[in-house]
C-alpha positions in Angstrom: -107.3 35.7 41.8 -109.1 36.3 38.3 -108.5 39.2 36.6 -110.7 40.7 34.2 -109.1 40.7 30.7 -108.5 44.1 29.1 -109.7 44.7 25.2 -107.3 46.6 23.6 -108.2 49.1 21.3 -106.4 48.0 18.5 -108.3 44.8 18.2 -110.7 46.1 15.7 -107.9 47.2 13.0 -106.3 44.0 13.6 -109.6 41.9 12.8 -110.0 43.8 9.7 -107.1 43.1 8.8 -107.5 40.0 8.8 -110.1 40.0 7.2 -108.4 40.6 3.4 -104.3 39.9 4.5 -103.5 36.1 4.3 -100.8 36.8 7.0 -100.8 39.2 9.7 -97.5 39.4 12.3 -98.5 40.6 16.2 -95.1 42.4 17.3 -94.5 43.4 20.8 -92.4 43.0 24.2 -93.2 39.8 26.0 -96.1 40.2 28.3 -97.4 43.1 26.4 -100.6 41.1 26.6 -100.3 39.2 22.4 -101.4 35.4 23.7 -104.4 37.0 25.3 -105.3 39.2 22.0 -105.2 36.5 19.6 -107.2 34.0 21.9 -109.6 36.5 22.4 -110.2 37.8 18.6 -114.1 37.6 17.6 -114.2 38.4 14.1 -116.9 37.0 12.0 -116.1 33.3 11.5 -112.2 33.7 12.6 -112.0 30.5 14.6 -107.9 29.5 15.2 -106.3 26.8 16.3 -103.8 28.3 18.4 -100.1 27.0 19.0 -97.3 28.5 21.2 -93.6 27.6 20.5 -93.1 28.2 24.2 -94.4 24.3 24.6 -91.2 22.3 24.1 -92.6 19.7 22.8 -94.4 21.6 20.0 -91.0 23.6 19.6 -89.2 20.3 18.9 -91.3 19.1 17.0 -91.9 22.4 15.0 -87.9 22.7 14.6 -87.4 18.5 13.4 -89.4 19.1 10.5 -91.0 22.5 10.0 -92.3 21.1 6.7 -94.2 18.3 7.6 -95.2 20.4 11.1 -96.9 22.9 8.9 -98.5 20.8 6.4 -100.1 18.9 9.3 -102.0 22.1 10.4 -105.7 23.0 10.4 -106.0 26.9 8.7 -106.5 29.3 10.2 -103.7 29.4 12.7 -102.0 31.1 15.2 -98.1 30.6 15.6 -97.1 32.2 19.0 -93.3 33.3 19.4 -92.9 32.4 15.3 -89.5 34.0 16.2 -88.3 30.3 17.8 -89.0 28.9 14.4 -87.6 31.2 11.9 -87.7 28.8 9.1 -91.6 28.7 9.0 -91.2 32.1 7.1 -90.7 30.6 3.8 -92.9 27.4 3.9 -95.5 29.8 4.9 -94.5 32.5 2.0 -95.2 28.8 -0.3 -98.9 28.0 1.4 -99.7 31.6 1.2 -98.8 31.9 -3.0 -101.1 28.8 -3.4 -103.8 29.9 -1.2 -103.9 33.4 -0.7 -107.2 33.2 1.8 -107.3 35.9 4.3 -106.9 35.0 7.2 -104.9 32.0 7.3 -102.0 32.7 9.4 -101.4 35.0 12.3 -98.2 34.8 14.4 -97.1 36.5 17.2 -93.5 37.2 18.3 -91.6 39.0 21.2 -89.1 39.9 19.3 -88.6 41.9 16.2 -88.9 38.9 13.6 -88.9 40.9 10.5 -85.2 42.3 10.7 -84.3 38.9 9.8 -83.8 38.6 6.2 -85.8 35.5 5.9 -88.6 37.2 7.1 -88.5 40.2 4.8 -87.8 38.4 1.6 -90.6 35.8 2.2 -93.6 37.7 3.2 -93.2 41.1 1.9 -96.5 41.6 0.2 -98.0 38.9 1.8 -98.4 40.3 5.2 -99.4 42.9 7.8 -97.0 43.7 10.7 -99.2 45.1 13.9 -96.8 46.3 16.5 -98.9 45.7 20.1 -97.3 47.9 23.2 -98.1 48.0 26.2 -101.7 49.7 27.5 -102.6 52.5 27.0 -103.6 55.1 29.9 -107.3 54.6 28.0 -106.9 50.9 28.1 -106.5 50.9 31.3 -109.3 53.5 32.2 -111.9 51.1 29.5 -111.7 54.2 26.7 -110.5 54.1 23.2 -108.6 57.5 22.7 -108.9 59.7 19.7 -106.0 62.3 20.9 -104.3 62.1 17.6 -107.2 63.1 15.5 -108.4 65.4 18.2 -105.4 67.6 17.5 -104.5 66.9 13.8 -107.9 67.7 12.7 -108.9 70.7 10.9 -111.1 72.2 13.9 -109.4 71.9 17.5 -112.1 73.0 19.5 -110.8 73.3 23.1 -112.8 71.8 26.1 -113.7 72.9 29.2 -111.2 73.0 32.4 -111.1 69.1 33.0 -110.5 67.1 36.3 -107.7 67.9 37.8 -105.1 65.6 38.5 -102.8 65.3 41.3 -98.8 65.9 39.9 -99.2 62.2 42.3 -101.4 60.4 40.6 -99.9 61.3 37.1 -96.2 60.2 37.9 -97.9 57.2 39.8 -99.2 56.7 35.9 -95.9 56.7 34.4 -94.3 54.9 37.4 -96.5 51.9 36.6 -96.0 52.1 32.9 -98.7 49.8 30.8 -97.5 46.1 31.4 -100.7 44.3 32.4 -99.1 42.6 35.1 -97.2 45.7 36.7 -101.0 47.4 36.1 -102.3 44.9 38.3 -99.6 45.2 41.3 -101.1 47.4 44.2 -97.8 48.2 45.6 -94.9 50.2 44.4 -92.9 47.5 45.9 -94.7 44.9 44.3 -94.4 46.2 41.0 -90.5 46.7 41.4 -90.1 43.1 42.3 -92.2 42.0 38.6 -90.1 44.8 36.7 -86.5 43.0 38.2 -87.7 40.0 37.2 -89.1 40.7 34.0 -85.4 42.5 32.9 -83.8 39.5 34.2 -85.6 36.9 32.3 -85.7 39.2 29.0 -81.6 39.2 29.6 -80.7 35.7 30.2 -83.4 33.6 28.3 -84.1 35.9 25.2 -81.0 37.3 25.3 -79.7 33.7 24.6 -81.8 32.9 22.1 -81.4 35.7 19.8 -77.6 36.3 20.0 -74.7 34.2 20.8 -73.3 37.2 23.0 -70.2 36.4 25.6 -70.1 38.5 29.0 -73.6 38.9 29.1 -72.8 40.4 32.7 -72.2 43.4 30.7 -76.0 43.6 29.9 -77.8 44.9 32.6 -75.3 47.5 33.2 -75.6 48.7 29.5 -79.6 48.7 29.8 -78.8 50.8 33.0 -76.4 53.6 31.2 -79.1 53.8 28.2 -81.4 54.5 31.1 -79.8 57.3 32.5 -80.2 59.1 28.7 -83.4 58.0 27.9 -84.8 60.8 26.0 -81.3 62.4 24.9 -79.4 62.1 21.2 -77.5 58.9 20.7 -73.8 59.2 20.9 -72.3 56.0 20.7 -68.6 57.6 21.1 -69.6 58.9 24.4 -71.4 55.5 25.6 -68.1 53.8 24.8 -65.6 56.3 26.9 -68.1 56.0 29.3 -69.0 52.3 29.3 -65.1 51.3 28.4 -66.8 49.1 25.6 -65.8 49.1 21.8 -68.4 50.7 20.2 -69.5 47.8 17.5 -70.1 45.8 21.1 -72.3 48.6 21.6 -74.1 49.0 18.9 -74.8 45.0 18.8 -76.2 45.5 22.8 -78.3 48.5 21.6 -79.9 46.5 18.1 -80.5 43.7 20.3 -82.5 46.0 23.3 -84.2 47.2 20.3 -85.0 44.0 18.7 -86.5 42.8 22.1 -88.6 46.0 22.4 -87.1 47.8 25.4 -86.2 51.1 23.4 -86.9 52.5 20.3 -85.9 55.7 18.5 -87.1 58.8 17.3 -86.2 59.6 13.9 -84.8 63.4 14.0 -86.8 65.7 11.4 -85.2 67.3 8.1 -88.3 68.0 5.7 -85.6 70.0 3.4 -85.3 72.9 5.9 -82.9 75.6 5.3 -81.3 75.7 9.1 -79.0 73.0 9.9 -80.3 70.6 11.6 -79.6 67.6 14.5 -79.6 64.6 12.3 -79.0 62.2 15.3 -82.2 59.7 16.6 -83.3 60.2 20.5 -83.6 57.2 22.5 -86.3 56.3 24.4 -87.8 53.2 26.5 -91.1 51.4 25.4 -92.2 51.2 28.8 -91.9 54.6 31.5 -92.5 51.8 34.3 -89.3 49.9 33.1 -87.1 53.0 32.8 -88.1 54.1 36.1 -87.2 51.3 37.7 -83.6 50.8 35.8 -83.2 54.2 37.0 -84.2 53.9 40.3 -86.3 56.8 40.1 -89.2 57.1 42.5 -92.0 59.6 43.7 -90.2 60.1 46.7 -86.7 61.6 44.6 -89.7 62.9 42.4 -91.0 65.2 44.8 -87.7 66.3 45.9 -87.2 67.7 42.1 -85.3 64.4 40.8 -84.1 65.8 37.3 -84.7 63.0 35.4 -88.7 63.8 36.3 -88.4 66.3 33.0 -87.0 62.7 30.3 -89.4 60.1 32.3 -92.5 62.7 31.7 -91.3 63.4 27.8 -90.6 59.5 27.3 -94.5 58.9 28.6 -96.1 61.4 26.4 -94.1 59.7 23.5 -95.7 56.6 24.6 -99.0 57.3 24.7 -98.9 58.8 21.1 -97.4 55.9 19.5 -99.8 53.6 21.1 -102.8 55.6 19.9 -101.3 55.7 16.4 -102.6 51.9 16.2 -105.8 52.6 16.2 -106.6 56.6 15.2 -107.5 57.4 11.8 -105.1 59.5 11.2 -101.6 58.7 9.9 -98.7 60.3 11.0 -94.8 59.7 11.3 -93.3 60.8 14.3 -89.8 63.0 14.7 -88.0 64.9 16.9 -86.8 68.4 16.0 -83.7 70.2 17.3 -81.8 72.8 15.2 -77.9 73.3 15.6 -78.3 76.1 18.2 -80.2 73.5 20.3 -83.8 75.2 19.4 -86.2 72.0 19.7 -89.6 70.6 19.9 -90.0 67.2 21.6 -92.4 65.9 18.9 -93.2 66.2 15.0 -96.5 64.4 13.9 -96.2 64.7 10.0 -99.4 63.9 8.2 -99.1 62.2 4.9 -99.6 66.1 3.1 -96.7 67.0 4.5 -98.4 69.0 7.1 -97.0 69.0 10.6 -98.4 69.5 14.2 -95.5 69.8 16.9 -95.6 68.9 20.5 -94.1 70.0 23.3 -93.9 68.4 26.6 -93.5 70.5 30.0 -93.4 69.3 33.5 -94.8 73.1 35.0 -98.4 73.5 36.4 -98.6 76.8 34.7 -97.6 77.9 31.3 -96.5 81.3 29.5 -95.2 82.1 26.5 -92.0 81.1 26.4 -93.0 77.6 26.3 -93.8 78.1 22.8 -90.2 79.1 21.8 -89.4 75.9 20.1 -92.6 75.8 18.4 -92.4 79.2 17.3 -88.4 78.5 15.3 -90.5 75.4 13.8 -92.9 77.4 12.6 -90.7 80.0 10.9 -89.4 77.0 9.0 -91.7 74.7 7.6 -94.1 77.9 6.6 -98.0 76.9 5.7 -96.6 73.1 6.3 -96.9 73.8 10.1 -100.7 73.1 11.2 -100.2 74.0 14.9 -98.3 73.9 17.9 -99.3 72.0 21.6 -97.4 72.6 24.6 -98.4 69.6 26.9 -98.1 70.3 30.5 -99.3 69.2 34.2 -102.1 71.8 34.8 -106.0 71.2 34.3 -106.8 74.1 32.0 -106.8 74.2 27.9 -105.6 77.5 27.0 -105.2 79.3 23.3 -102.1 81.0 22.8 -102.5 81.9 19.2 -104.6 81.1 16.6 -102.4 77.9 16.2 -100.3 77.8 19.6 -102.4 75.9 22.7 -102.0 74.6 26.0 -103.5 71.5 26.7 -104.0 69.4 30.2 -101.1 66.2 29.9 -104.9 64.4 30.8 -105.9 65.4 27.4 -104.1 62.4 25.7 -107.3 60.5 27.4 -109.6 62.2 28.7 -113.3 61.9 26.8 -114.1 64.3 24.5 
């Protein structure tokens, strides 16, 4: 079968950037689609010889004598999984301050290279890290979204009722998640045989290769309990009574997960507010498709009002934001916000001003005010700082609220404007 290859829409910024940064670093889960970007970059003159450390022989080679393996090499370059051969990092930090070309080095690497310290000393300065997750609903559909901008812009001009959607064919979105292969399954079954397999091979072959970890039975039942409070505050005293594990075992199975890209946080808000605030991160999956199926959730136990519907449908949204912050022109850092007396809104988009736009995610068809409660406290606190206020939800129709409180479709994150 041939599949047609999908461009992302963060290939532009990367081939800019490559443009005037002599080293740029592709970050992402494994088959989040990297190898296929980097042989398929166009840019004026940009011509690589590409090399994968997932060849044994190059890796053995590569690892005998990195310094006469690098010296050997035609620039420009690509380094695939530079992960595998850490000590690269400095020899290229040494090419790079005599020859500062842009351009000459991209790598690629499935797991979070730069929390190595080798890694941060050598090429601070020196290089761009692009973080590549997996596509976006817009990818997938052949459009580049502009949902951030849409929103933080000065203007939101509200469109007309749009498509609807089945509450079907959105979970059957999140369901899949953004893996290209899981994309191309046909099958729910089909796609919950590639996500096993996937979880089992990111256990027992990365999991090996990053840490020398003993009872790595305990794993897969660790990824399963973060599962189960995907989209909740992190409380590693509670994981432990639960789990029966020492919490510094925890935290080691939780940095690696994270190191491997199968969760991430979200940062709580403080902004120097004068209520007390929840300071703790929320934890989330990168992929809804994975999460789903570590938690056994399905549209069957969706449509009979599974509860964990309201975390899978939050963690998506999430999802879909962070991905289109790669390649909107707008900058933002993303929070969470939830005051002592458990007022919250499920996202903070704070613009480099200091201005914030807050977003709330609901699972309803319809909407009334009260959806806006959260939004509402946030407002009362951050003052002129707050821009506006979006409650996200699963009906078809944009609605105002207030002058800076709307409604908007879930659909809205891609739909064409």
């Amino acid at each position: 079968m041939i599949y047609t290859v999908i461009r992302r829409n963060i290939t532009d910024y990367i081939e800019e950037v490559l443009s005037d940064t002599p080293v740029v670093l592709l970050i992402g889960a494994r088959q989040t689609g990297k190898s296929t970007l980097v042989r398929d970059l166009s840019g004026e003159g940009y011509q690589p010889q590409y090399l994968t450390f997932d060849d044994p022989t190059l890796l053995s080679f590569a690892a005998e004598n990195p310094k006469a393996f690098l010296e050997s090499m035609q620039k420009p370059v690509v380094f695939d999984e530079i992960q595998r051969i850490p000590e690269l990092l400095v020899l290229i930090k040494k090419d790079v301050d005599e020859n500062r070309a842009p351009g000459n080095y991209m790598l690629t690497g499935s797991a979070n290279v730069m929390v190595l310290p080798m890694a941060a000393d050598s090429l601070v300065g020196r290089m761009e890290v692009i973080t590549l997750l997996p596509l976006s609903q817009g990818e997938i559909g052949g459009r580049k979204e502009d949902f951030i901008d849409w929103i933080c812009g000065d203007d939101l001009t509200l469109p007309r009722k749009i498509a609807a959607e089945s509450r079907e064919a959105l979970f059957e979105r999140i369901l899949t998640g953004g893996f290209p292969e899981a994309v191309r399954r046909s099958s729910a079954t089909a796609r919950s045989r590639w996500f096993r397999s996937y979880i089992m091979t990111m256990l027992q072959r990365d999991v090996r290769e990053l840490a020398n970890i003993e009872g790595t039975t305990d794993l897969p039942r660790m990824l399963s309990v973060l599962a189960a409070r995907a989209g909740g505050l992190v409380n590693f005293a509670e994981l432990s009574r639960s789990t029966g594990l020492p919490q510094t075992t925890l935290k080691r199975y939780v940095a690696l997960f994270e190191r491997l890209f199968l969760i991430e946080f979200l940062p709580a808000y403080s902004g120097n507010l004068t209520k007390r605030l929840t300071r703790s991160p929320k934890l989330y999956f990168t992929d809804t498709g994975i999460l789903a199926n570590l938690s056994g959730i399905t549209w069957q136990k969706i449509k009979m009002g599974d509860p964990a519907s309201g975390s899978l449908l939050e963690n998506f949204v999430l999802g879909e934001i962070r991905k289109q912050l790669g390649w909107n022109r707008t900058h933002a850092s993303v929070f969470h916000f939830r005051t002592a007396s458990d007022d919250e809104v499920d996202i903070l988009l704070e613009l480099p001003g200091g201005d914030v736009v807050g977003i709330e995610i609901k699972s309803g068809a319809s909407i009334t005010s009260t959806a806006f409660k959260g939004l509402k406290v946030l407002k009362n606190e951050l003052g002129p700082k707050f821009k506006r206020g979006i409650v996200l939800y699963t009906g078809d129709t944009s609605l105002a609220f207030a002058e800076d409180m709307f409604a908007l479709p879930i659909a809205s994150l891609w739909m064409e404007r």
